[in-house]
VOBA-1610 file (N, C-alpha, C; in pm, whole numbers, padded with zeros to 5 digits, always signed):
BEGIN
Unk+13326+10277+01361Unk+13333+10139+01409Unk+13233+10055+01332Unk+13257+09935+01306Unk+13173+09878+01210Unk+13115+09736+01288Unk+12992+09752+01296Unk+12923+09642+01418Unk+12926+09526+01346Unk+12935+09396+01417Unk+12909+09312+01340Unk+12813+09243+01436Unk+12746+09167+01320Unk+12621+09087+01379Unk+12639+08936+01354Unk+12648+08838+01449Unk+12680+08703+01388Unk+12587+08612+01429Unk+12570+08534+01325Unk+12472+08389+01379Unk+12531+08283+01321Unk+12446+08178+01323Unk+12513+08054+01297Unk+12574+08059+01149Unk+12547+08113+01040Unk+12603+08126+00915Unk+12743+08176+00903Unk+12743+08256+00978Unk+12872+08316+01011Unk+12836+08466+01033Unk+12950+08562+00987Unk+12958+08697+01043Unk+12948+08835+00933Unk+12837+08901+00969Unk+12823+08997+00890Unk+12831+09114+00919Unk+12889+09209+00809Unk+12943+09341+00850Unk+12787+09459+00853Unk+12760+09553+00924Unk+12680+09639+00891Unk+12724+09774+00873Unk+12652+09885+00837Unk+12696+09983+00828Unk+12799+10028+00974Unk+12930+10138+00938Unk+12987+10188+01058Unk+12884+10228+01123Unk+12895+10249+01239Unk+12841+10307+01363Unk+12943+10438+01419Unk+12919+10548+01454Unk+12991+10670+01547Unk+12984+10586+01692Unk+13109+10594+01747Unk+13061+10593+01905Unk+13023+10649+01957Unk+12949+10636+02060Unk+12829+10743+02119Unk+12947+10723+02276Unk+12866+10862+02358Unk+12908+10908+02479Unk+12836+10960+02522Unk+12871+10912+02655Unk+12740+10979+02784Unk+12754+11112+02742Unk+12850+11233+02755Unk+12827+11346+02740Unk+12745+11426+02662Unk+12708+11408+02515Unk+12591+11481+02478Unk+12456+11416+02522Unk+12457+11304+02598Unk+12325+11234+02626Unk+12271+11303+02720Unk+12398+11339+02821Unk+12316+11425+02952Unk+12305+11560+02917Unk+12348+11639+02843Unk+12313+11761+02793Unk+12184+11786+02722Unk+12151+11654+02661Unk+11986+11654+02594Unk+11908+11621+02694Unk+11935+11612+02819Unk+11848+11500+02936Unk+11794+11364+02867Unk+11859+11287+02791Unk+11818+11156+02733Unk+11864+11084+02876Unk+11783+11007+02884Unk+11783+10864+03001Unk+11891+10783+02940Unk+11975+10789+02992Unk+12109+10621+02988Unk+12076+10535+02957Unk+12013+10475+03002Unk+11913+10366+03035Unk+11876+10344+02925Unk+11748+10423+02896Unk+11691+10384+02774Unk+11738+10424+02644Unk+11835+10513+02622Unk+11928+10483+02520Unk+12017+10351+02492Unk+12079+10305+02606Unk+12143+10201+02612Unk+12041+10093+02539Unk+11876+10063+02589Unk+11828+09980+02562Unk+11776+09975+02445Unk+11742+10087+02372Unk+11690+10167+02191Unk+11810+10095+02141Unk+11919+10147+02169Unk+12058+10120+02065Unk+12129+09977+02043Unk+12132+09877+02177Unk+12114+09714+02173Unk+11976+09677+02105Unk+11864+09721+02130Unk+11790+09624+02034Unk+11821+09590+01854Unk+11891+09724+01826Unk+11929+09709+01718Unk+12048+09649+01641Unk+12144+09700+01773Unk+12299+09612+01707Unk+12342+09500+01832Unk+12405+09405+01822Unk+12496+09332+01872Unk+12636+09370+01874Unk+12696+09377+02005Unk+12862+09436+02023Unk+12889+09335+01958Unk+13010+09359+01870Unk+13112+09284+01839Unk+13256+09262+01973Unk+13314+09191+01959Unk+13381+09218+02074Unk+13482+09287+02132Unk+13449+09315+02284Unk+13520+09432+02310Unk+13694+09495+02324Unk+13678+09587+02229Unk+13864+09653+02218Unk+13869+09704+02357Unk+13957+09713+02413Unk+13985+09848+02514Unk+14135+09806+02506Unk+14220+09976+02476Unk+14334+10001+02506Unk+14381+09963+02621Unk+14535+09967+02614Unk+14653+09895+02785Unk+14582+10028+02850Unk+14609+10151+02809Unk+14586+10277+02897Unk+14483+10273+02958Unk+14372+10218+02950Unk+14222+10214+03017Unk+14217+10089+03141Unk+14312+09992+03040Unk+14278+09869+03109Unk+14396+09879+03269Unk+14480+09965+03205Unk+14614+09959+03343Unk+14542+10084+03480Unk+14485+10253+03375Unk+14432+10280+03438Unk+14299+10215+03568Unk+14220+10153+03451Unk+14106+10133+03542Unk+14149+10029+03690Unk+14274+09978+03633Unk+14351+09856+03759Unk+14350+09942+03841Unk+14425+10025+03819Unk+14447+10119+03911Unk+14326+10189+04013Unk+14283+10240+03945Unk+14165+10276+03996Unk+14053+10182+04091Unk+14051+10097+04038Unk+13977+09960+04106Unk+14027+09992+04233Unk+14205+09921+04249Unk+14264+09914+04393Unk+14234+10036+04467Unk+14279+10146+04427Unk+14326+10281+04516Unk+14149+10282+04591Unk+14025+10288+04461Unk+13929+10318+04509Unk+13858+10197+04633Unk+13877+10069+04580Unk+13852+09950+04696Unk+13917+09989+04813Unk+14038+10018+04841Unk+14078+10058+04960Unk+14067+10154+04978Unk+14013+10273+05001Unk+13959+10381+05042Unk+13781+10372+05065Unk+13700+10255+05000Unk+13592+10222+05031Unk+13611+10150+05171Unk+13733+10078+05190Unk+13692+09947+05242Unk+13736+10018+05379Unk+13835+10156+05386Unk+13872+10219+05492Unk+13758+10298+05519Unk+13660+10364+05471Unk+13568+10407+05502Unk+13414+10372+05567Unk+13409+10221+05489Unk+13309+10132+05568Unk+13334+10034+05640Unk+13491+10057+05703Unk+13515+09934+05792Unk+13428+09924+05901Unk+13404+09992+05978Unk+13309+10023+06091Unk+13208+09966+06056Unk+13099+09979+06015Unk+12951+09982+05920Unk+13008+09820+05898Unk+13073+09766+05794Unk+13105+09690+05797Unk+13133+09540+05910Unk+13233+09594+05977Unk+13196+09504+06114Unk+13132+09509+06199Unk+13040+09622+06221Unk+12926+09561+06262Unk+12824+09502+06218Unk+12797+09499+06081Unk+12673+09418+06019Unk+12777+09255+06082Unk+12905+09242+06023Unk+12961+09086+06063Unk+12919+09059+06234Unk+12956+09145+06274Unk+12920+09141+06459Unk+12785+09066+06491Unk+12697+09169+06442Unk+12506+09125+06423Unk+12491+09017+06354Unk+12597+09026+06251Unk+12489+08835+06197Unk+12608+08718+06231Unk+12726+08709+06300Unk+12755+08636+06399Unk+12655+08578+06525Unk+12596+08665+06545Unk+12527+08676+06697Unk+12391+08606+06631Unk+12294+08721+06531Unk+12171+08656+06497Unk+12143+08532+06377Unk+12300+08486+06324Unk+12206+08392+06212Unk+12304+08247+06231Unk+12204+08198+06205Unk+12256+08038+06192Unk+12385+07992+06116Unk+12372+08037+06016Unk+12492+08000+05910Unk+12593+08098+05932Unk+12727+08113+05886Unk+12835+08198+05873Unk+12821+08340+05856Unk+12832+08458+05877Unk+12810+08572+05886Unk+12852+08604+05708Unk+12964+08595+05646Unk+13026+08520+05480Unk+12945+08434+05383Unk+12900+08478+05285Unk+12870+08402+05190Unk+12932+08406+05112Unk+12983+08265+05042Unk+13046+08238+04902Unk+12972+08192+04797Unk+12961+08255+04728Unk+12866+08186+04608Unk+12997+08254+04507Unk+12996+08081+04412Unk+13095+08049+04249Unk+12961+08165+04167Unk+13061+08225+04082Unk+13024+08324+03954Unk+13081+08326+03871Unk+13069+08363+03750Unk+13158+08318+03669Unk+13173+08511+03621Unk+13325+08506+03599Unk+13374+08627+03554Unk+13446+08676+03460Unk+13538+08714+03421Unk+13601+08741+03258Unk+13596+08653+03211Unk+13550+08644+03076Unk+13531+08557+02966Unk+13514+08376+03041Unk+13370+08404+03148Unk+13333+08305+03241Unk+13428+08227+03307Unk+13515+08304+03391Unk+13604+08190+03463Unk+13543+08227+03619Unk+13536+08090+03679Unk+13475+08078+03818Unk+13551+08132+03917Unk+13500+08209+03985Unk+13552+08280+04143Unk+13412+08303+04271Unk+13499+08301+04380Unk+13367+08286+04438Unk+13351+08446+04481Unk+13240+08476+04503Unk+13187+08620+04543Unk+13144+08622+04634Unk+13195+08719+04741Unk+13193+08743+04882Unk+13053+08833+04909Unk+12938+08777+05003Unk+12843+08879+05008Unk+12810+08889+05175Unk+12791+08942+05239Unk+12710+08935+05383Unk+12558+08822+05379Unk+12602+08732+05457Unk+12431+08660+05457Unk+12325+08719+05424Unk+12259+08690+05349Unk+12075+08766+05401Unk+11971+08673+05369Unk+12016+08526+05324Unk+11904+08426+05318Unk+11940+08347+05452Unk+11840+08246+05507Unk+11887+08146+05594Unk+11955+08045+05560Unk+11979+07963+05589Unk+12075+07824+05608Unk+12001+07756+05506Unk+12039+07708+05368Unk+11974+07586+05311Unk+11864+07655+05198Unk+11910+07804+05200Unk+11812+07835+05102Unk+11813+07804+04918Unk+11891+07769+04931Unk+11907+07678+04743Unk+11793+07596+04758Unk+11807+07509+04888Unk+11756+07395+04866Unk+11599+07427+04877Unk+11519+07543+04893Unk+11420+07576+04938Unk+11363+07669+04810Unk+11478+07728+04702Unk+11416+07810+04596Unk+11298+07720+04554Unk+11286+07581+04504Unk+11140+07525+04422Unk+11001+07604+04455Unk+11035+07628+04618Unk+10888+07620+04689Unk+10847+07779+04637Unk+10944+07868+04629Unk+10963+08050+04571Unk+10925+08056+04453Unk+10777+08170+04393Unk+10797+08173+04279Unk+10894+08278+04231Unk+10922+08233+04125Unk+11022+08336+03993Unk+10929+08423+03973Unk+10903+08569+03990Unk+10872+08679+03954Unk+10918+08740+03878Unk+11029+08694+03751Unk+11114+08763+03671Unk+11094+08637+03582Unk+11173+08725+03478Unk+11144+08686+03304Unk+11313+08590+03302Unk+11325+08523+03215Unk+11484+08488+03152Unk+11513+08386+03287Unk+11672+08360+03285Unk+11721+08284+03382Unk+11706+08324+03535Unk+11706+08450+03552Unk+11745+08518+03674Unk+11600+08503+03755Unk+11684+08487+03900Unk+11561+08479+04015Unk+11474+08536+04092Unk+11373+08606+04118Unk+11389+08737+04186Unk+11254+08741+04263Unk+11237+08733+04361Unk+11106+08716+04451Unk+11085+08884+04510Unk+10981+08943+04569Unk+10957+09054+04608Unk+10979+09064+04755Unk+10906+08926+04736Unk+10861+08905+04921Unk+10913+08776+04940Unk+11057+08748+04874Unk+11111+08601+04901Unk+11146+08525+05079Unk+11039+08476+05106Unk+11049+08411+05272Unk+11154+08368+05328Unk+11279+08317+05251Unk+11403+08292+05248Unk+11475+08412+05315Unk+11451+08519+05274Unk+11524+08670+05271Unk+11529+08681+05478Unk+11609+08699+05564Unk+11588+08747+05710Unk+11553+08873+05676Unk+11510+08923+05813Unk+11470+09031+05893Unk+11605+09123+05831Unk+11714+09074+05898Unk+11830+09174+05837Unk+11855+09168+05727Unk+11831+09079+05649Unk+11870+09063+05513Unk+11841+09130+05402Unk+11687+09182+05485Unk+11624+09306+05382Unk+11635+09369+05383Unk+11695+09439+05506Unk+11791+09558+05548Unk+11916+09598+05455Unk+11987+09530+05463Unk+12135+09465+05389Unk+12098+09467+05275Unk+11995+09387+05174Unk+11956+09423+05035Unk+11937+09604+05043Unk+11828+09609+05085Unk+11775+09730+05051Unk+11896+09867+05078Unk+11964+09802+05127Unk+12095+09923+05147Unk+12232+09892+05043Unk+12195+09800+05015Unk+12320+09726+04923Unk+12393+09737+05015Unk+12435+09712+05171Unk+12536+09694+05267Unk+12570+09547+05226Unk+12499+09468+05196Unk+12555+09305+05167Unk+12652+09294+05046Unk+12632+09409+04931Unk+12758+09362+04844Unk+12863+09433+04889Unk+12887+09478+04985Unk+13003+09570+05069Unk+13172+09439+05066Unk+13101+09304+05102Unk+13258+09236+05129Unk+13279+09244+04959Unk+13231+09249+04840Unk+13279+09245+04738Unk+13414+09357+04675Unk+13389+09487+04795Unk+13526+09512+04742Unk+13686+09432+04795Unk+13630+09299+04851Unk+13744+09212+04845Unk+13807+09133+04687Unk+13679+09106+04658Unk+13681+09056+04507Unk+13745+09153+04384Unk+13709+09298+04467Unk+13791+09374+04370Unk+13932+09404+04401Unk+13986+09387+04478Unk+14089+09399+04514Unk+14227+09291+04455Unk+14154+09163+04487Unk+14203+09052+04420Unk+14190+09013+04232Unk+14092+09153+04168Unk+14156+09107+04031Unk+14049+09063+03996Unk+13933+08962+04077Unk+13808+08916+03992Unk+13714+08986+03971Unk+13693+09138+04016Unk+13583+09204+04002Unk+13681+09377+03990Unk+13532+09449+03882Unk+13583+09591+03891Unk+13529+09630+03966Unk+13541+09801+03980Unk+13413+09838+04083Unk+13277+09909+03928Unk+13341+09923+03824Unk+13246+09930+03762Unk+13227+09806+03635Unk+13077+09730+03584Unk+13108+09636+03470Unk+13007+09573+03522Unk+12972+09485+03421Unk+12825+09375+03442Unk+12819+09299+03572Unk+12706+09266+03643Unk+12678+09230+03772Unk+12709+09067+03696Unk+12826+08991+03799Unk+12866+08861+03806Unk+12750+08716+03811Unk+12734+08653+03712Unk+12601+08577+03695Unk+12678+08477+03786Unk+12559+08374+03786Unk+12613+08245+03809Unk+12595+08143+03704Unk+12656+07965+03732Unk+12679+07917+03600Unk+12568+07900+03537Unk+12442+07846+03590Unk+12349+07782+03592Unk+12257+07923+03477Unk+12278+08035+03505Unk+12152+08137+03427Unk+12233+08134+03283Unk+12393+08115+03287Unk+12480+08164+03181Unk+12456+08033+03054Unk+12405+07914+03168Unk+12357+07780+03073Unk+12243+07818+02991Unk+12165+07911+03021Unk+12064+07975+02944Unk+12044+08062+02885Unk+12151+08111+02864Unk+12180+08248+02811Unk+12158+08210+02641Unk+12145+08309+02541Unk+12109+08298+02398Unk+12265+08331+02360Unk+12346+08321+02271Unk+12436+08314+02206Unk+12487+08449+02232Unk+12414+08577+02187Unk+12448+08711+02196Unk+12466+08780+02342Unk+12369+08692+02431Unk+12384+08758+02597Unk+12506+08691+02673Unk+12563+08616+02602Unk+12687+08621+02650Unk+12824+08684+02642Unk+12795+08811+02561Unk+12886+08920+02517Unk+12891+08978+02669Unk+12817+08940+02775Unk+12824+08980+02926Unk+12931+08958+02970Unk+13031+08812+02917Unk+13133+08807+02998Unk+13230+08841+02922Unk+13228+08936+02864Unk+13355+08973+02745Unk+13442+09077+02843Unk+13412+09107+02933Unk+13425+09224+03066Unk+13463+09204+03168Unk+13494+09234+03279Unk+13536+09207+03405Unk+13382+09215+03480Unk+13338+09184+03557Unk+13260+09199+03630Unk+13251+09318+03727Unk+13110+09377+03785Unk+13175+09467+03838Unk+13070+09498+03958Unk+13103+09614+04047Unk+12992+09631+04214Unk+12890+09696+04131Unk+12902+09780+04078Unk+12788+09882+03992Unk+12817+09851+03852Unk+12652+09869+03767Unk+12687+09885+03634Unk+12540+09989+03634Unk+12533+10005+03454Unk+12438+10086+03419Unk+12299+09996+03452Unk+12278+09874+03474Unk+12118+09833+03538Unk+12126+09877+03678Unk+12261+09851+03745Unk+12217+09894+03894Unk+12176+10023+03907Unk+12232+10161+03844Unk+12179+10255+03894Unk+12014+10314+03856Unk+11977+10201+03735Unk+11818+10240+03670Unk+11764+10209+03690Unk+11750+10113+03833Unk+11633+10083+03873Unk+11644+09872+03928Unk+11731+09846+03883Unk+11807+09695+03932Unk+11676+09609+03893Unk+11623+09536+03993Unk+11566+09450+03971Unk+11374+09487+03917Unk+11354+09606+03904Unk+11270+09622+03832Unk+11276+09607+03661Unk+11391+09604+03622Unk+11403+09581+03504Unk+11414+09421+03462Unk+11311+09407+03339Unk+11342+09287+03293Unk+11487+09228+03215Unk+11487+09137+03211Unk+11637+09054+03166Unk+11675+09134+03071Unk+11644+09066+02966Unk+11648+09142+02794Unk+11708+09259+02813Unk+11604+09347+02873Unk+11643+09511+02894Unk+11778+09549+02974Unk+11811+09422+03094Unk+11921+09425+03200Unk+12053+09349+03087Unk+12027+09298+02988Unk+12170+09251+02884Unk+12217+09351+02800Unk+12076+09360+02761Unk+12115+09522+02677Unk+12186+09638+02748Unk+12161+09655+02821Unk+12233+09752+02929Unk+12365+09765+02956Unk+12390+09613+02953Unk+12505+09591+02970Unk+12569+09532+02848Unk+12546+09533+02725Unk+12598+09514+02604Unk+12679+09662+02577Unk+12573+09771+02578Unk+12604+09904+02587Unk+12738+09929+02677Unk+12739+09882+02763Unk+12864+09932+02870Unk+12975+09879+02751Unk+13023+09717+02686Unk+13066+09662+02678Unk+13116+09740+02538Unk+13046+09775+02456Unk+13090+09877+02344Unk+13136+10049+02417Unk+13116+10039+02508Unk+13108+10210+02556Unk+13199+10249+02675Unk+13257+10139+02700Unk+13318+10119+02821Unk+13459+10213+02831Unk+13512+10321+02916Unk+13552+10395+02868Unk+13581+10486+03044Unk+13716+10538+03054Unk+13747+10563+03220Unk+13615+10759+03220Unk+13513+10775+03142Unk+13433+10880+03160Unk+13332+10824+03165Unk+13305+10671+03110Unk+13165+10624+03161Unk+13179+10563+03300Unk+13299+10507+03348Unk+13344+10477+03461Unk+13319+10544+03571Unk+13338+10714+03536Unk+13341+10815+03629Unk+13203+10836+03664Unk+13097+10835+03515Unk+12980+10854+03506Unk+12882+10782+03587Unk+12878+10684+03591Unk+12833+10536+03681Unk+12888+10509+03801Unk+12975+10600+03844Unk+13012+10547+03922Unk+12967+10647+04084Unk+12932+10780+04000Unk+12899+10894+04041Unk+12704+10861+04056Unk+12670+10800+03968Unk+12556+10773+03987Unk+12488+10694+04114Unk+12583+10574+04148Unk+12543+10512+04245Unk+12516+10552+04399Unk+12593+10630+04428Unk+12494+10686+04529Unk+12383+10750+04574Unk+12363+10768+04493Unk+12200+10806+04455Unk+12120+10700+04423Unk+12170+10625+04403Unk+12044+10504+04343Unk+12053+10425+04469Unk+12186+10372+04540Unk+12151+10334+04691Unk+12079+10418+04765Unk+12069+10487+04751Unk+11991+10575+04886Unk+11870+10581+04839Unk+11801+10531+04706Unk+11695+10601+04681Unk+11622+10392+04673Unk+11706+10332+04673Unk+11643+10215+04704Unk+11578+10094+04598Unk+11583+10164+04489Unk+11457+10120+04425Unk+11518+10027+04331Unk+11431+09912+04355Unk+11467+09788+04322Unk+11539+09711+04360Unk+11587+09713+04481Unk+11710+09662+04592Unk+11634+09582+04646Unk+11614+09453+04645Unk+11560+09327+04696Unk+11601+09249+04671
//
């Protein structure tokens, strides 16, 4: 495969590249992660091929697996809606616009976990993170349940609605909004060359402990590598990284 690197001059070819695969990575115990992030500092994806067979498969897969999630956490599910009917001010539903394949706007379904009016209240929050993205530790905005719901990832649970309907995978880059994508550098927008997705390779390494840069790269890697065995790979990972918590805020 032959990477190309482009800037404003136009587009230049570099040496081929081999495609790489998770499989000899985990046989050496190399970290994902930080392979993913070694191998983006150096190249820029060109943009992404994927065959009908991957792309019809992974459809597939999306649906069958969303509904068998969504039959399994229905319970769990309505009762978090039950509890924040009862305890929160605003709608138990959040919609927040994201932008998704090759940035087209949809809104993304999450369980509440800020209060009523919290946009209007970010100024007073500092940014504890690098790049566009927002990210407080101890954000005052956040409820009692809300940190619950983060820290369990139970709040991105209504999103396998989004996958169901076509705007989201269950695996692929976490869905920005417009406003960070206005800031994005030319190359970090190879993010929306993809479907969006519930898990990717930053969620299971650690999420919001990782800085930006390192969280594009991550997901540049998916975007060249993307493939129904890294699918399986990541996708197998995430339960372990929910349960183990870290960086879920």
């Amino acid at each position: 495969m032959v990477v190309l690197l482009e800037n404003a001059i136009g587009t230049t070819k570099v040496a081929p590249q081999p495609r790489r695969s998770i499989r000899p990575v985990a046989a050496r115990n190399v970290s994902l992660s930080r392979l993913a992030i070694e191998h983006e500092r150096a190249f820029v994806p060109a943009k992404a091929t994927r065959s009908r067979g991957y792309l019809f498969s992974k459809r597939a897969f999306d649906l069958v697996g969303a509904l068998a999630l969504l039959t399994l956490l229905a319970p769990v599910m309505v009762a978090v809606f039950a509890v924040l009917l009862v305890t929160t001010k605003g709608k138990p539903l959040f919609f927040q616009k994201r932008l998704g394949y090759q940035g087209k706007p949809f809104w993304m379904i999450k369980f509440r976990t800020m209060i009523v009016d919290a946009d209007r209240k970010q100024a007073v929050v500092e940014n504890e993170k690098d790049g566009p993205i927002f990210k407080n530790r101890r954000d005052p905005r956040i409820t009692r349940l809300g940190a619950f719901l983060r820290s369990t990832s139970l709040d991105e649970t209504p999103q396998l609605l989004n996958v169901l309907l076509g705007q989201m995978s269950l695996v692929g880059p976490r869905p920005p909004i417009a406003k960070e994508v206005a800031e994005y550098e030319w190359w970090q927008q190879r993010r929306l060359s993809v479907k969006p997705g519930l898990t990717c390779l930053w969620q299971v390494s650690g999420r919001s402990e990782i800085g930006f840069v390192d969280w594009v790269r991550m997901d540049l890697w998916y975007v060249k590598n993307q493939g129904f065995w890294t699918d399986l790979c990541l996708l197998a990972k995430t339960p372990v990284a929910v349960l183990a918590r870290r960086g879920a805020y």
